[in-house]
C-alpha positions in Angstrom: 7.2 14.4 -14.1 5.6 18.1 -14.6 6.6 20.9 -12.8 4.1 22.0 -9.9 2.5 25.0 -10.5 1.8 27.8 -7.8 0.6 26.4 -4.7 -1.8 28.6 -2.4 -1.2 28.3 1.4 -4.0 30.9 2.6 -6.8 29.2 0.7 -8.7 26.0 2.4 -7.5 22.9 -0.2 -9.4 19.7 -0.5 -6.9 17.1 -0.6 -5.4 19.5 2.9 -9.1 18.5 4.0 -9.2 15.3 3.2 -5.6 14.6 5.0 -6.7 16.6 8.0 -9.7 13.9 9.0 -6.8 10.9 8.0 -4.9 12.1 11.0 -1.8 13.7 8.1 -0.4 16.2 9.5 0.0 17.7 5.7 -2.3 20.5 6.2 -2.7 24.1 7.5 -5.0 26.1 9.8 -6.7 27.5 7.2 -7.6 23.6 6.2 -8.3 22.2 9.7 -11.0 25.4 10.6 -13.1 24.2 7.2 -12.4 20.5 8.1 -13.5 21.0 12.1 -16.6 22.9 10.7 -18.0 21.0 8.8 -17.2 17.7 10.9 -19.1 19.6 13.9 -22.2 19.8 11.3 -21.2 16.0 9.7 -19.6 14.4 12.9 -18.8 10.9 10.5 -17.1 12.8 7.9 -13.8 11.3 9.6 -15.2 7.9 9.5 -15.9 8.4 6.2 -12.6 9.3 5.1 -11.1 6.3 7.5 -13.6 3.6 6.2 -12.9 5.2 2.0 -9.1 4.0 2.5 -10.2 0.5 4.1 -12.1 0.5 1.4 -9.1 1.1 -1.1 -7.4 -1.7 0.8 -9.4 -4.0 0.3 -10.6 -3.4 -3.4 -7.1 -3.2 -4.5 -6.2 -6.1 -2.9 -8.9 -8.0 -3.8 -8.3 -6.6 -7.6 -4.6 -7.0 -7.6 -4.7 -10.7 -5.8 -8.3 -12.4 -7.1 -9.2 -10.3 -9.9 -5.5 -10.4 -11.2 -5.2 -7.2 -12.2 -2.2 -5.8 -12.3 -2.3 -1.7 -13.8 -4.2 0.4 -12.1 -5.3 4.3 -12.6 -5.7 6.2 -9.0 -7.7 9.4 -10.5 -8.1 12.1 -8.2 -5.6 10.3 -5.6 -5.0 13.4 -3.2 -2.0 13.5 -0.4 -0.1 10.2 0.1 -0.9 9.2 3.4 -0.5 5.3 4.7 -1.5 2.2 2.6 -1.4 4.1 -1.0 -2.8 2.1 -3.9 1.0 1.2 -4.9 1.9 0.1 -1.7 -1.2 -2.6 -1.5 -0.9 -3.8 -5.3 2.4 -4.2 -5.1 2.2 -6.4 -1.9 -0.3 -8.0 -3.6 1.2 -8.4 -6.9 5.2 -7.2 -6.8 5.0 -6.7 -10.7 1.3 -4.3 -10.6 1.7 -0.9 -12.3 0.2 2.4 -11.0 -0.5 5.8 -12.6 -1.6 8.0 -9.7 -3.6 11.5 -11.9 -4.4 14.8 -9.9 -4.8 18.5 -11.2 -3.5 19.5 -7.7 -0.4 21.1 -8.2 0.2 20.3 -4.2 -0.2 16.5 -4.8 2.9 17.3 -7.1 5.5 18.2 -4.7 4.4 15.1 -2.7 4.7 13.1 -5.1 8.1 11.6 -4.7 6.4 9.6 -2.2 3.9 8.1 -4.3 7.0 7.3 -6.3 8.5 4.8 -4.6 8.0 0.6 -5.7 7.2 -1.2 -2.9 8.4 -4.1 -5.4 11.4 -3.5 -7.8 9.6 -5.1 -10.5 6.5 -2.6 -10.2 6.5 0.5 -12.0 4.9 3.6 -10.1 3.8 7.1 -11.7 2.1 10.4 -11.4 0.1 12.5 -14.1 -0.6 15.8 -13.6 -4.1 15.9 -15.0 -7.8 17.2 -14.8 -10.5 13.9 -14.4 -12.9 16.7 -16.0 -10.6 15.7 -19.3 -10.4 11.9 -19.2 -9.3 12.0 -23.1 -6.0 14.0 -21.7 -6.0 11.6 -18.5 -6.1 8.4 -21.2 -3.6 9.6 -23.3 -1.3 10.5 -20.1 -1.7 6.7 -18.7 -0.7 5.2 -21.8 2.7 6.6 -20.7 2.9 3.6 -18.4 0.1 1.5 -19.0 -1.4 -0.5 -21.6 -4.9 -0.2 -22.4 -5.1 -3.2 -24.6 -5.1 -5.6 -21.4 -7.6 -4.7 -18.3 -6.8 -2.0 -16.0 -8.1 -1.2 -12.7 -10.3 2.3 -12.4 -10.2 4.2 -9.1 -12.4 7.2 -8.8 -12.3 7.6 -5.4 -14.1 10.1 -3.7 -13.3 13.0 -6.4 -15.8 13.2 -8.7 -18.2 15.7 -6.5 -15.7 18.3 -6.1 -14.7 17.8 -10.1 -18.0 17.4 -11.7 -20.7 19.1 -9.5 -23.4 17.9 -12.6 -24.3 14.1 -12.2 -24.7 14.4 -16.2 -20.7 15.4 -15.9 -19.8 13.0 -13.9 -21.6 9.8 -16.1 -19.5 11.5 -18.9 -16.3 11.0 -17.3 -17.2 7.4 -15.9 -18.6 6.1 -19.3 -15.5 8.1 -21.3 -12.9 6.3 -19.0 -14.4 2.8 -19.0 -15.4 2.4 -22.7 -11.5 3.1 -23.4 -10.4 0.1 -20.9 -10.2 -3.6 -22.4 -12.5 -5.9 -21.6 -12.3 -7.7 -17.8 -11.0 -4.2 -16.6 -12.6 -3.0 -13.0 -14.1 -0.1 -12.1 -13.6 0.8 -8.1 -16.2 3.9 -7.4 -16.3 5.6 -4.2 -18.6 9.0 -3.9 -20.7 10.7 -1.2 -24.1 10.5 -0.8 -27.5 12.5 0.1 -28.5 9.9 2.7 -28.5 11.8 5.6 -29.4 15.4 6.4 -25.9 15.5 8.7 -23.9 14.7 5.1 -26.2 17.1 3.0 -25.3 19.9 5.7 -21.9 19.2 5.7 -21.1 19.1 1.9 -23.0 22.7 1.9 -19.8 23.9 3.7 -17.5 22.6 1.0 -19.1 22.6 -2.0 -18.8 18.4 -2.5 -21.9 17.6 -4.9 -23.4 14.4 -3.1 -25.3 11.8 -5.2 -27.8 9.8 -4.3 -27.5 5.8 -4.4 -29.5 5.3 -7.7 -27.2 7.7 -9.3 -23.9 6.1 -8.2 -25.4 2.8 -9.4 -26.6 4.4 -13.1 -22.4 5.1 -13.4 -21.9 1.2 -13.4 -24.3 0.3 -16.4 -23.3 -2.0 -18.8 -20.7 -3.2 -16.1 -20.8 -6.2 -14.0 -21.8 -5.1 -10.4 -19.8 -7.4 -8.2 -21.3 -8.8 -5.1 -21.8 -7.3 -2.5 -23.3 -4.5 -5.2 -23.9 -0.8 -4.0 -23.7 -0.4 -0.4 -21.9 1.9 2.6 -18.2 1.7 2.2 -18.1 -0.7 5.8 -20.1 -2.6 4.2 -18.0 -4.3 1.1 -16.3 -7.1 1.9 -15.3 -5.9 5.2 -12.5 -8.0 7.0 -14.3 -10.8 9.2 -12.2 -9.6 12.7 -13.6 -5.8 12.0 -17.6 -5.2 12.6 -18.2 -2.6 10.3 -20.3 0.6 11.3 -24.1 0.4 10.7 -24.4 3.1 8.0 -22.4 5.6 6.4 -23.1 8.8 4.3 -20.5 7.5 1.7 -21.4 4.1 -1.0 -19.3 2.2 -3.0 -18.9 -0.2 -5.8 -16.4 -2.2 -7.7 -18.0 -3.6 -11.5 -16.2 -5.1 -14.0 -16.0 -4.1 -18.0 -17.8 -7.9 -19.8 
């Protein structure tokens, strides 16, 4: 594992954001007065960020059950908070590999967390790497994984920050998914410019928002799987929970033919 690098404390930090709407408690003042801003100008942004990790939940479990996949790459995968991609795989499938990739050097010193198997039999990892340099994050996960047999692709909610230029971002998608294997998944979680409240909001953090037709350009060539493009409530949501009528935030899951 790499050694963090120097971690700034008086400087708002995404992934300190992101953990203060989760309800973490990983996070500083600095963090919480950029996160209470811009939820007083975005009021769902903490739905959002609740509904993204249902989401995980149920696309890895889905993916690691179903699907029967069983290595996955978490790029981009911020603080450990409750219900990590490990922890669900592994529940799902003791034996699933995982190869968690961040630039932050705070994600580092928390990742000893990250680190430990649900399942003895499961292997769990973390890369210290930049999603802007997929080559470098490929080369990492073959570390752990092997991208000969299908892999799992989770770009969750990172790739606005890290690639402000949609062109950028199809780069990285496209680069990542033509190295998988054939029947490997794509799991794609992003923000969108659906809503003045969300366009307001990102303008305080600097999180490029896409619009829906752009999200759903980054699965071409992939199989969209039902229920296609929609608000994160919306796929596959669990029959006991009613899931909100909209949100500013769309996903997808596709798999490589």
């Amino acid at each position: 594992m790499p050694e963090p690098g120097e971690i700034d404390h008086s400087r708002p930090n995404s992934a300190r954001i992101w953990n203060h709407w989760l309800g973490g408690k990983d996070n500083y003042q600095v963090d919480r007065e950029v996160a209470d801003a811009v939820a007083a100008r975005m009021p769902e942004i903490r739905d959002v960020a609740r509904e993204g990790r249902r989401f995980l939940v149920r696309a890895v479990t889905f993916l690691a059950g179903e699907a029967g996949i069983d290595q996955f790459l978490d790029i981009g995968t911020g603080l450990p908070t409750m219900e990590n991609t490990h922890e669900v795989a592994q529940r799902t499938n003791p034996r699933a590999r995982i190869v968690y990739v961040d630039k932050d050097p705070l994600v580092l010193v928390h990742a000893k967390a990250l680190l430990t198997n649900v399942s003895p039999a499961g292997r769990t990892w973390y890369v210290q790497a930049d999603v802007r340099k997929p080559e470098q994050v490929l080369d990492e996960a073959r570390a752990l994984l092997d991208l000969d047999r299908p892999v799992a692709v989770l770009l969750l909610g990172v790739l606005g920050l890290a690639t402000p230029e949609f062109s950028d971002m199809l780069a990285v998608v496209r680069t990542l998914m033509a190295a998988m294997a054939s029947g490997s998944y794509l799991a794609l979680l992003d923000g969108t410019d659906t809503s003045e409240a969300a366009r307001s909001g990102a303008n305080l953090t600097g999180y490029r928002l896409r619009s829906p037709d752009e999200l759903r350009e980054c699965a071409d060539g992939l199989e969209l799987l039902e229920p296609g493009l929609v608000p994160s409530p919306h796929w596959r949501p669990e029959p006991h929970h009613e899931p909100l009528p909209h949100l500013d935030s769309y996903v997808l899951v596709a798999r490589k033919p």
